[in-house]
NUZA-313217 format. One record per residue (C-alpha): residue in three letters; x, y, z. Coordinates in steps of 0.001 Angstrom, whole numbers, padded with zeros to 6 digits, always signed. Example, Ala and Ser with C-alpha at 12.3 -4.5 7.8 and 13.67 -1.06 7.14 Angstrom:
# NUZA-313217
ALA+012300-004500+007800SER+013670-001060+007140
END
This chain:
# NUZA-313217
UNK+007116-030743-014750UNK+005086-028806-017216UNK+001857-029791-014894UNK+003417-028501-011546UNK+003988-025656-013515UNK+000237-025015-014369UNK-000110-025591-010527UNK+001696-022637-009934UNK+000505-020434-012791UNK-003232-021138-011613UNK-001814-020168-007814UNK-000025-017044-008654UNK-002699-015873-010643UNK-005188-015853-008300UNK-003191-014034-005693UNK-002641-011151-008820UNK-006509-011344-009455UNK-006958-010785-005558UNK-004470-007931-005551UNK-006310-006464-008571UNK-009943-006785-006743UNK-008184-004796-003948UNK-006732-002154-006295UNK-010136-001621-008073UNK-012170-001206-005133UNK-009287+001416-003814UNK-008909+002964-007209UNK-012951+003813-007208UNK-012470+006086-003688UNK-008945+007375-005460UNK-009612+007635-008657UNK-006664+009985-009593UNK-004334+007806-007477UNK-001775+006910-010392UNK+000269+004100-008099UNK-002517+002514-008142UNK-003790+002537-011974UNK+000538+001228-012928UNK-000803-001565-009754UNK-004101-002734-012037UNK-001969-002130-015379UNK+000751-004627-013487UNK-001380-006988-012504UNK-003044-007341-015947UNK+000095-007077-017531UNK+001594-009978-015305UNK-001717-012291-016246UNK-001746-012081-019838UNK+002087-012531-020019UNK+002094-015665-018136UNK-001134-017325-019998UNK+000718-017059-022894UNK+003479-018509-021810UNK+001810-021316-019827UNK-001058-021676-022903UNK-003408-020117-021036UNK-004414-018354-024890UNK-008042-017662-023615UNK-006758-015830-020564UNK-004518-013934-022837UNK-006294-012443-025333UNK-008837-011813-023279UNK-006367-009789-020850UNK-004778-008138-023266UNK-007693-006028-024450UNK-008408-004535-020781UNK-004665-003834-020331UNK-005281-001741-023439UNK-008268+000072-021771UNK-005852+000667-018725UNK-002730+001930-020845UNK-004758+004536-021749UNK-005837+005206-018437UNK-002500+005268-017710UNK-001622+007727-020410UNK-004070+010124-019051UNK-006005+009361-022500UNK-008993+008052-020167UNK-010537+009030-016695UNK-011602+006316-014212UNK-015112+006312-014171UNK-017431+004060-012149UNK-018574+002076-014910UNK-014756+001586-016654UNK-014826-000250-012806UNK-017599-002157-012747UNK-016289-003531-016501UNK-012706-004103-014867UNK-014708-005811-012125UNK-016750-008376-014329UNK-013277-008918-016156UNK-011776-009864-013322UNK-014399-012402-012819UNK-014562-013529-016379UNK-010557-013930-015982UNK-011266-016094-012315UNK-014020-018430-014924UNK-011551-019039-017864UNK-008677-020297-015082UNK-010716-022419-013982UNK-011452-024128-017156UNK-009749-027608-018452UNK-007741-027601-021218UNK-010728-030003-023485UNK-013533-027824-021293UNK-015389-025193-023809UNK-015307-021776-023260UNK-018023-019406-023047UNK-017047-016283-024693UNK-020493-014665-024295UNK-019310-012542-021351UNK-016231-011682-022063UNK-017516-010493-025210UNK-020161-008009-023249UNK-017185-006588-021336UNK-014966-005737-024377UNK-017807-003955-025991UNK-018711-002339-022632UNK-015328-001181-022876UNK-014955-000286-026370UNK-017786+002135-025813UNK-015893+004049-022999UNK-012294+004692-025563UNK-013191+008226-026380UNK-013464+008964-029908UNK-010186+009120-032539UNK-008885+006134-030546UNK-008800+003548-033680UNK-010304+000047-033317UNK-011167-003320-034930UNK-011819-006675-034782UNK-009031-009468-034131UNK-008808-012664-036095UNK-010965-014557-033322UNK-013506-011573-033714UNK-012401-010210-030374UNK-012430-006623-029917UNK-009013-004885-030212UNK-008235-001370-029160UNK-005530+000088-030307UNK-003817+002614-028800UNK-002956+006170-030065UNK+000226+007195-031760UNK+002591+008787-028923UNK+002894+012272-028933UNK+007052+014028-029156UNK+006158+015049-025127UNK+005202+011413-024486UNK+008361+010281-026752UNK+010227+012234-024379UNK+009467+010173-021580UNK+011159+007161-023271UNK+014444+005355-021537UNK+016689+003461-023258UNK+017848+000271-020720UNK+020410-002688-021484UNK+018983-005866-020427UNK+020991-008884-020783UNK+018681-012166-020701UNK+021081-015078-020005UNK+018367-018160-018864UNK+019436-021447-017298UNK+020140-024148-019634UNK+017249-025951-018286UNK+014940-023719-018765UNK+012902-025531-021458UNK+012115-028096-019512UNK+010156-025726-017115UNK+007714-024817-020052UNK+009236-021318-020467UNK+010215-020030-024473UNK+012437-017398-024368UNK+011681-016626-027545UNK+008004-015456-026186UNK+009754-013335-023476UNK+011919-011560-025986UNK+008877-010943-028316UNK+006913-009440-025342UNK+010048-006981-025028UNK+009483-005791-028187UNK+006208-005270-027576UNK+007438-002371-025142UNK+009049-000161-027247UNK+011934+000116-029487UNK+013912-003220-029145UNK+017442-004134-031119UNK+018440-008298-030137UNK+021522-010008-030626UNK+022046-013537-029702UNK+025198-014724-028273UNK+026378-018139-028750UNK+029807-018449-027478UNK+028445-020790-024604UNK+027026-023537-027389UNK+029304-026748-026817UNK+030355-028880-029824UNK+027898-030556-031655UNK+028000-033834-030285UNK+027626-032367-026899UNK+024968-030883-027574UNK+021354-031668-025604UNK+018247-030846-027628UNK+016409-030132-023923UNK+018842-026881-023381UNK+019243-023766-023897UNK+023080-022655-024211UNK+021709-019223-026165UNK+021491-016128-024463UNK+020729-012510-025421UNK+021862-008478-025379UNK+018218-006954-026058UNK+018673-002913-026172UNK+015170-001066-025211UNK+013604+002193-025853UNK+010766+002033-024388UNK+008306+004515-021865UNK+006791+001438-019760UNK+009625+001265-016700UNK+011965-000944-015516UNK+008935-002414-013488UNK+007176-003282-017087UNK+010342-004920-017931UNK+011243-007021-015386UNK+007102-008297-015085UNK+007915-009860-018418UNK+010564-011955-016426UNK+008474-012540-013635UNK+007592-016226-013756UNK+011579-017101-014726UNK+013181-014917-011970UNK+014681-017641-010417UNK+015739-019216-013225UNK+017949-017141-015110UNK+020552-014296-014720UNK+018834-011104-015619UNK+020760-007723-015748UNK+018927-004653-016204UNK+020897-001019-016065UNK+019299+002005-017632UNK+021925+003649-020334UNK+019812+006654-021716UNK+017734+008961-019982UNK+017390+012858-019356UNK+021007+014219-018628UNK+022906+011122-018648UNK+024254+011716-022167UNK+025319+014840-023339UNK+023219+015546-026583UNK+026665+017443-028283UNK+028981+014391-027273UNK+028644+011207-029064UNK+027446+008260-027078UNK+030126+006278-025363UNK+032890+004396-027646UNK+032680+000790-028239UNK+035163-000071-025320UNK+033582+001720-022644UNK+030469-000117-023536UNK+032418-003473-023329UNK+034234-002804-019865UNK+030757-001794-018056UNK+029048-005192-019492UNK+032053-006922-017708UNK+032512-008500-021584UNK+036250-006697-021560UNK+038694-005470-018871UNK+040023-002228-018620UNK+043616-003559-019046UNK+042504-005566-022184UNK+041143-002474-023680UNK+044234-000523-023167UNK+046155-002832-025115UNK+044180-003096-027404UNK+044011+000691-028141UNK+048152+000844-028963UNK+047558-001380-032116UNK+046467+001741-034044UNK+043716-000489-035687UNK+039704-000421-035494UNK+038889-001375-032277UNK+036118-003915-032369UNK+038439-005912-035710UNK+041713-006027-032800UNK+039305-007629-030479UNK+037892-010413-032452UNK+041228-011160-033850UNK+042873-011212-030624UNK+040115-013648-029574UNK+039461-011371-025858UNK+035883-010858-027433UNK+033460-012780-029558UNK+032169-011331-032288UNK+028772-011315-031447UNK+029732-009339-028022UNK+030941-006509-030434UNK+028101-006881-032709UNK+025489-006127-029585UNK+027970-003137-028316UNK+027715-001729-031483UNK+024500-002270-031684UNK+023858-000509-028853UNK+025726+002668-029553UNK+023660+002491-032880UNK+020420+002341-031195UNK+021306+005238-028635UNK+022728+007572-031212UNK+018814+007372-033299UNK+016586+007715-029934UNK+018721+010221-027876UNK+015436+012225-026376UNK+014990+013625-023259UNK+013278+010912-020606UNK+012009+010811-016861UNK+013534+007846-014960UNK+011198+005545-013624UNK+011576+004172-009452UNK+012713+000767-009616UNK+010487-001813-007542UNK+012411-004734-005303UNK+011173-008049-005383UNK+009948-009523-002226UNK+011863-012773-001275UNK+009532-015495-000493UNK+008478-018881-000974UNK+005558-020983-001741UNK+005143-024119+000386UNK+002351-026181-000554UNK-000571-026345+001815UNK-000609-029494+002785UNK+003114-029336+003978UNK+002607-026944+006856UNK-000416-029242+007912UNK+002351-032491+008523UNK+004854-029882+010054UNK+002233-028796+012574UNK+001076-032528+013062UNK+005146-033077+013593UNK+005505-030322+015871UNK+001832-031662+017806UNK+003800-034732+018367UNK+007186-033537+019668UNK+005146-031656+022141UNK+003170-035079+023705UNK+006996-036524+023838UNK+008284-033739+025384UNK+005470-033779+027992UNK+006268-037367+028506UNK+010121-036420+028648UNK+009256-033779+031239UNK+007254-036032+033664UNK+009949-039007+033434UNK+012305-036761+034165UNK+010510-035591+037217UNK+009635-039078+038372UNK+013836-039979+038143UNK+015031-037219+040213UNK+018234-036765+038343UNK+019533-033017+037749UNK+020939-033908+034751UNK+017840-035399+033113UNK+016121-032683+034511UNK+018154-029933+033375UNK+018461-031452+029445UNK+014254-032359+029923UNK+013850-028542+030496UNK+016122-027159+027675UNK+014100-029868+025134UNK+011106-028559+026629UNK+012372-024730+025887UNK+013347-025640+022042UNK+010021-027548+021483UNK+007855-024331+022813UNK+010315-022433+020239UNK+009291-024973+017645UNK+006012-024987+018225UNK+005484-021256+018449UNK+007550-020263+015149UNK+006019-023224+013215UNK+002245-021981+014076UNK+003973-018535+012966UNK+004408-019938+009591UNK+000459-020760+009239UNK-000498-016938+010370UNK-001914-015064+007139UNK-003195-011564+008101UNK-006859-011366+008240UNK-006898-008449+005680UNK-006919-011518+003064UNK-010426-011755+003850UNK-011420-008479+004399UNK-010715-007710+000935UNK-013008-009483-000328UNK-016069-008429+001782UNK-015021-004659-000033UNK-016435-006351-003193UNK-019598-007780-001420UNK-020413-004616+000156UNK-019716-002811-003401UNK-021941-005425-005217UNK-025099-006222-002622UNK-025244-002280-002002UNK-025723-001724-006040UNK-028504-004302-006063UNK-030636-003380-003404UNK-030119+000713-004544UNK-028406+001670-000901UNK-025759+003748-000221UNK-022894+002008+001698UNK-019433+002464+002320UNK-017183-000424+004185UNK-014916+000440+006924UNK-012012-001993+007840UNK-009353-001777+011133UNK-007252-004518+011948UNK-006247-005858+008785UNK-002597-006782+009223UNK-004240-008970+012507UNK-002787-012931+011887UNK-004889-015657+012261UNK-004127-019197+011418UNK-005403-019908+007869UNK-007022-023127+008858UNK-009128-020480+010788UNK-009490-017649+008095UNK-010562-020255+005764UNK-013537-021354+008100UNK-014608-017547+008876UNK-015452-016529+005642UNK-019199-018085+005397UNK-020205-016862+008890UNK-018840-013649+007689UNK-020287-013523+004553UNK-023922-014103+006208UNK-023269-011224+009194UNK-022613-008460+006563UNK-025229-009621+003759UNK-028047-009429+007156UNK-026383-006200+008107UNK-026522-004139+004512UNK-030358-006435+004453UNK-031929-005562+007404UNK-029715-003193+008915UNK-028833-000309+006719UNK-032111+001416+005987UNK-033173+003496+002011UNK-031566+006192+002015UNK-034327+008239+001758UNK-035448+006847+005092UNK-031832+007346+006118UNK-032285+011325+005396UNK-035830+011558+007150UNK-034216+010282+010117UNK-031697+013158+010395UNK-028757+010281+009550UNK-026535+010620+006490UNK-027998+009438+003295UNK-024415+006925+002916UNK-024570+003712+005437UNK-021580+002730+007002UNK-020512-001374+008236UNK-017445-001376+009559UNK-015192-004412+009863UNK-012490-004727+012178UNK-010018-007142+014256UNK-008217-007191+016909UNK-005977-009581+019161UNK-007251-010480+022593UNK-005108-013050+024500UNK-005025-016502+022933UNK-008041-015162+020635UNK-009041-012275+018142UNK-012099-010024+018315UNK-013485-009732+015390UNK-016457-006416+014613UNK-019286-006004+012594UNK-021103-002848+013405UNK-023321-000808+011300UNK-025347+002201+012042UNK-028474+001286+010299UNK-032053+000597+012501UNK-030850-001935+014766UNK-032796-004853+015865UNK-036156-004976+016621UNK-036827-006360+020407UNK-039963-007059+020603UNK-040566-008235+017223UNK-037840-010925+018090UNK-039010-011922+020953UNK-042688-012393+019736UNK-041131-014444+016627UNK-039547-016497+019096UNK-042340-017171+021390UNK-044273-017997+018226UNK-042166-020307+017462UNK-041693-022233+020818UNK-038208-021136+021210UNK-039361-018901+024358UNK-042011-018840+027181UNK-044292-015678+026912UNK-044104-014642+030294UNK-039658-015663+030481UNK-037774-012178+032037UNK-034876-012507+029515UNK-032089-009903+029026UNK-031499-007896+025608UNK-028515-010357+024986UNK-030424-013487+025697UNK-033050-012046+023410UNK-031391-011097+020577UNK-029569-014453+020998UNK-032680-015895+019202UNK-031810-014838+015854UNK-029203-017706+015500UNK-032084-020147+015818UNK-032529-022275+012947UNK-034922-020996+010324UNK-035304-018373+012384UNK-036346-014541+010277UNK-038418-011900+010823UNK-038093-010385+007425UNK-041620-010237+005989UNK-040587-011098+002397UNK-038159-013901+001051UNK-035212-011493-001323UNK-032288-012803-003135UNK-030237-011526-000174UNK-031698-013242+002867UNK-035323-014050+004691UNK-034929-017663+004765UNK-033773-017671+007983UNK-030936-019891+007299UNK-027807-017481+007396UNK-027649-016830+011247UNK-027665-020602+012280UNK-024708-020911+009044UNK-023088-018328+011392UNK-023610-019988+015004UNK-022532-023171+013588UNK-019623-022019+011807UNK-018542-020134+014818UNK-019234-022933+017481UNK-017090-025009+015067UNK-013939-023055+015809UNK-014220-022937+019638UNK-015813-019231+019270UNK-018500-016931+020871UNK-020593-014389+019212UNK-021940-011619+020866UNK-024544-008811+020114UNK-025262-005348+021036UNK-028106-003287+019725UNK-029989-000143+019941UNK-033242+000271+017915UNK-032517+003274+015353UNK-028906+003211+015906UNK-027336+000032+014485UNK-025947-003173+015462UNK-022634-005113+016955UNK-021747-008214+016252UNK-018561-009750+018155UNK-016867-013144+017316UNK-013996-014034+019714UNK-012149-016685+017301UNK-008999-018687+018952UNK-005936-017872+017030UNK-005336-021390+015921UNK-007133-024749+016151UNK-003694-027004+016374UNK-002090-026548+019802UNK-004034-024574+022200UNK-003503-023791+025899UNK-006174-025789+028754UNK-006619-026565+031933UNK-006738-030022+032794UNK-008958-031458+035025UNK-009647-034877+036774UNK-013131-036423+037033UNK-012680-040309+039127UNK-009740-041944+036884UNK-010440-039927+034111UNK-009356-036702+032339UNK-010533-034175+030720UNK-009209-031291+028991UNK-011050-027271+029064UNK-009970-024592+026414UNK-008183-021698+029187UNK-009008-018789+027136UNK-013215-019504+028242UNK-012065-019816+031939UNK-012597-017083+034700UNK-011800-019285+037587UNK-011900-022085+039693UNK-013445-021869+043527UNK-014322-025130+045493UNK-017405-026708+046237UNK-018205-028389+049293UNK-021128-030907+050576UNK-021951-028196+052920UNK-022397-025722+049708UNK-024581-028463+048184UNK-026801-029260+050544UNK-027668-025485+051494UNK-028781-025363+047587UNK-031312-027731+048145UNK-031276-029964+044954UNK-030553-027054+042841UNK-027260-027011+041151UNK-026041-023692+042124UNK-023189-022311+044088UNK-022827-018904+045604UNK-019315-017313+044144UNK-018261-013732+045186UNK-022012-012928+046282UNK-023905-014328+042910UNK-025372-017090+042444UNK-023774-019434+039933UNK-025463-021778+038110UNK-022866-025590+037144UNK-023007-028421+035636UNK-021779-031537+037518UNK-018954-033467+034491UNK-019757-036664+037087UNK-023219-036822+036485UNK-023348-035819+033048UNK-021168-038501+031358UNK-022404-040671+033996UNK-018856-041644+035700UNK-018909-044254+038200UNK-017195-043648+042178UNK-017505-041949+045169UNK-017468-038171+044654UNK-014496-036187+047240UNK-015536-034010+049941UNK-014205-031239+048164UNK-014789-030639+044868UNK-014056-028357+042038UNK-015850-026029+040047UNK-014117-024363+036905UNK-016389-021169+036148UNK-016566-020419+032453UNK-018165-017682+030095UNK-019972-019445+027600UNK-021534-016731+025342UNK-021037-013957+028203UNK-022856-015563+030881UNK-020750-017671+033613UNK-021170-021618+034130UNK-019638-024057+036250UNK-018878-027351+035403UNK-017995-029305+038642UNK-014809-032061+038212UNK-012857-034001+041408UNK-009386-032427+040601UNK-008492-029424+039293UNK-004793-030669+037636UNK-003594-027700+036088UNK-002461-025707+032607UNK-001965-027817+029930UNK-000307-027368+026247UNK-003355-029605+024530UNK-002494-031133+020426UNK-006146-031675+019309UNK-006681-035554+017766UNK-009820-035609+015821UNK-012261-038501+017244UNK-013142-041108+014973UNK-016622-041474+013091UNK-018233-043279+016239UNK-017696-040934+018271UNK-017625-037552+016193UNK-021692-036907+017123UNK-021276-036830+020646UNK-022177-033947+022356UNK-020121-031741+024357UNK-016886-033244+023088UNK-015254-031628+020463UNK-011778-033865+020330UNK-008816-035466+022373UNK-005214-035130+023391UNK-002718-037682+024433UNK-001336-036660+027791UNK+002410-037495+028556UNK+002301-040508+030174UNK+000222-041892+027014UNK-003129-041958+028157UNK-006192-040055+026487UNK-007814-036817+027654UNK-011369-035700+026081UNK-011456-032001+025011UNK-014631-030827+026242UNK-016933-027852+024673UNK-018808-025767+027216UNK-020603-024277+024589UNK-022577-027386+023408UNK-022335-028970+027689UNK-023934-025623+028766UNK-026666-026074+025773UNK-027664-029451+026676UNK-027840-028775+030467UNK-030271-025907+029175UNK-032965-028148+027196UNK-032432-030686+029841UNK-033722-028480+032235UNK-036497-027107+030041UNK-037614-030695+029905UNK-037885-031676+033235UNK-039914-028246+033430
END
């Protein structure tokens, strides 16, 4: 149990330490935005809370001393500055290194050290400070002024955990010690729910508490103390003291007020109560309606409010989200499920057909109608928006631009776009290498920047969009674009081109996703290898995507990946080839025209066909895989755009749309070319899933062979 828990602590706290990258890098073009200095406070808050809890110590203390840094951002005793960010930055990093440490793994304090003192530097002076018993850095924070005093809340929280709750690795002791550390804090236990002594088991908790708080934090500061145990206890918070909710010349509210609106005492009860002429709180306990401690916290409570009773602000009160977290691998077998229901409900379909019965029909077609329901909402479940990743490319930008001395700001559109995040997961290298070549080679100094009449500031802009089946997915930048010739000559150089080929810009600039190929003259710690392109064209040919590019010398670059949505289920055209079949992916397809002898033999050898006035080069499926028979009169040819140019590939029958569940292929046959998987059709028989990127490649260095 305690394990699983870990599991979760680790998960959670990355998503906070992604949320926090995000803030930072938003915080640095806001810096005054106050929402989002409480979000980086939160998020800090939330971390060091939960190490401690979980024994995460390192993570803790560590924590605890930037939070400190940020409270007095918060209390307008600090400004955010650019290096206070680039500190909060490298403690965000330090915090990723210590989570992923084992519990017997040593820890390397020599950073984290660095960034206290970096930090320590920045308190401004008469801010007190010294050294903790694990000669950590400690900042303490000022002592509150009466205005900031006057800001204080008093709130009634009553903490009343599940009896199992030790056995999930939580102390509520902890929890109620991190209350205190809010403010002003007066705890009574009550223990009217223990059982007798024999029934008593050691792994419960039958304790809970009335904590009264004075504190200036929130009601968001108090319930992120409770934010790992949500689920597992019953937490009431109600704010009882703030400005104008008590009247300063009455007293606060009698002990049996306080009772009825905990729910501790009826109304009726009280009443009663009242006609005995007695004190009030002695008439309950004798009468047994209330324990004893229930009137101890109650007048505790009316204790604490009479000696803080200062003016306060409320704070907004934050909702949870409802969610839940479903492991990974989960929504992997549901989709692998949901793949198979849709090959028996293909089979179901054609059975059906084949029997001729309405009835069959008609309960073939409303299976067929849930399944498409099934299959859509399931994929649904495995859509993250793409803004996950293009968070993270903020930081890159941020970083890279600081090292090579540029000026650069990062431009984003698109983020809430959903992807499958099988898919995501795959895009970030390719995307990683597009941006590092475009802040490289694309944004120039920007000295050179000003002499050009541009602005000194860069600007690569990152953006998505849904297209069909797919998403289009933008990396432009407005630095010096790419150079034509000097590409072209690299590539002829290298034997990649013929010096006297008439190629287009596209096909040109095509060349720099060549392996090893670079025509930076010097090798940096950013690129020149000439080994971050091909990362891209393989990454991108591995998901079923193109990439195009656009450039003008002097003006900047485009870079466009069209990604399919998902890599589970997608939609095809099936075709026939002999006895044979073969599956195409229908968001490549333009069209399919037929091809006659008579339209081969006036091409004279060549494999070409004239469609709508242009010639049109193909590919003949037959030939290529080398499939025995006699080819039909008439055949086929499914036109494609492979990379923005449109190829043929010639089959027998053109069968038609087709919902396609990839099957991986086994080892043997994972390296052959021009077949990227398979699908079982309805009737149980195997269909290969054919790639016209690599088919149209091979065709092309076939050629250039025979040449």
């Amino acid at each position: 149990m305690m394990e699983q828990t870990i599991i979760t602590y680790r998960e959670e706290a990355g998503e906070l330490l992604a949320e926090l990258e995000t803030s930072l890098l938003e915080l640095e073009e806001t810096p005054d935005d106050s929402d989002l200095i409480n979000r980086v406070f939160r998020a800090m808050h939330t971390i060091k809370g939960s190490g401690a809890m979980f024994g995460f110590d390192e993570i803790a203390t560590f924590t605890h001393e930037v939070e400190t840094v940020f409270d007095l951002v918060r209390n307008g005793k600090m400004t955010v500055s650019k290096r206070l960010l680039d500190l909060t930055l490298k403690s965000r990093d330090h915090i990723c290194y210590l989570l992923s440490m084992s519990a017997d793994e040593a820890v390397d304090r020599r950073d984290g050290d660095e960034i206290i003192a970096g930090l320590r530097q920045l308190v401004p002076h008469g801010v007190l400070s010294q050294k903790s018993p694990g000669n950590v850095a400690v900042i303490q924070l000022p002592q509150l002024s009466g205005d900031e005093l006057a800001e204080e809340k008093t709130w009634r929280i009553r903490f009343h955990p599940e009896h199992n709750i030790l056995m999930c690795g939580t102390n509520p002791i902890s929890l109620i010690n991190e209350l205190r550390d809010l403010g002003v804090a007066h705890v009574v236990a009550q223990i009217d729910e223990v059982p007798p002594l024999s029934e008593i088991v050691s792994e419960q908790c039958y304790i809970y508490w009335d904590i009264i708080l004075t504190t200036s934090r929130g009601e968001d500061a108090i319930r992120d103390v409770f934010i790992f145990v949500d689920d597992d206890c019953d937490l009431k918070i109600e704010l009882i003291d703030s400005s104008g909710l008590i009247d300063r010349n009455e007293g606060y509210k009698k002990l049996g007020d306080i009772l009825v609106e905990r729910g501790d005492l009826s109304p009726v009860e009280m009443q009663k109560v009242l006609q005995l002429q007695k004190r009030f709180g002695e008439l309950l306990v004798e009468q047994g309606v209330v324990s004893p401690e229930k009137v101890q916290s109650a007048l505790v409570e009316q204790q604490h409010v009479k000696s803080v009773r200062k003016e306060r602000s409320e704070a907004p009160q934050q909702e949870a989200a409802a969610s839940i977290r479903v492991p990974a691998e989960r929504l992997d077998q549901l989709i692998n499920l949901v793949g198979e229901m849709v090959t028996v409900q293909a089979h179901l379909t054609q059975v059906s057909m084949a029997g001729g019965d309405p009835v069959f029909i008609a309960i073939s077609e409303e299976v067929e109608r849930l399944t498409n329901e099934l299959r859509d909402t399931a994929l649904n479940i495995r859509m993250l928006p793409i803004g996950s990743t293009f968070s993270k490319f903020k930081r890159l930008v941020r970083d890279l631009s600081g090292e090579l001395g540029k000026e650069i700001d990062m431009e984003t559109h698109g983020a809430e776009t959903e992807l499958d995040k099988t898919v995501i997961e795959k895009l970030n290298d390719p995307l990683v290498h597009i941006i590092r070549n475009s802040i490289d080679h694309g944004i120039e100094m920007p000295a050179v920047r000003t002499a050009a009449g541009k602005p000194s500031a860069g600007t690569v802009f990152l953006g998505a969009e849904h297209s069909g089946d797919s998403v289009l997915i933008t990396i432009r930048d407005d630095g010096g674009g790419l150079d034509r010739d000097a590409i072209r000559a690299k590539a002829v150089e290298r034997g990649l081109l013929s010096a006297t080929a008439e190629l287009t810009d596209r096909e040109i600039f095509a060349q720099i996703f060549a392996p090893g190929f670079s025509t930076a003259s010097k090798v940096t710690s950013v690129s020149g290898r000439g080994v971050g392109m091909d990362v891209v064209k393989r990454g991108i040919d591995g998901l079923r995507g193109t990439i195009g590019v656009e450039s003008v010398q002097g003006k900047g670059t485009t870079i466009t990946l069209k990604i399919p949505l998902t890599l589970a289920i997608i939609e095809s055209l099936l075709v026939k080839i002999g006895t044979d079949h073969f599956v195409l992916p229908l968001a490549m397809i333009e069209e399919c025209v037929e091809l006659s002898r008579g339209d081969v033999a006036a091409a004279h050898g060549r494999n070409v066909a004239v469609v709508r006035g242009s010639l049109t080069p193909y590919i003949s499926l037959r030939e290529q895989f080398g499939i025995a028979g006699e080819r039909p009169d008439i055949e086929q040819i499914v036109i494609a755009s492979v990379q923005g140019v449109r190829i043929g590939f010639v089959v027998d029958f053109v069968v038609g749309e087709h919902q396609t569940v990839i099957k991986p292929l086994g080892r043997i046959y994972q390296d052959v070319k021009g077949i990227s998987g398979a699908t079982i059709l309805g009737d149980g028989t195997v269909a290969l899933i054919l790639d016209p990127i690599v088919l149209s490649r091979e065709a092309a260095l076939a050629e250039s062979a025979q040449l």
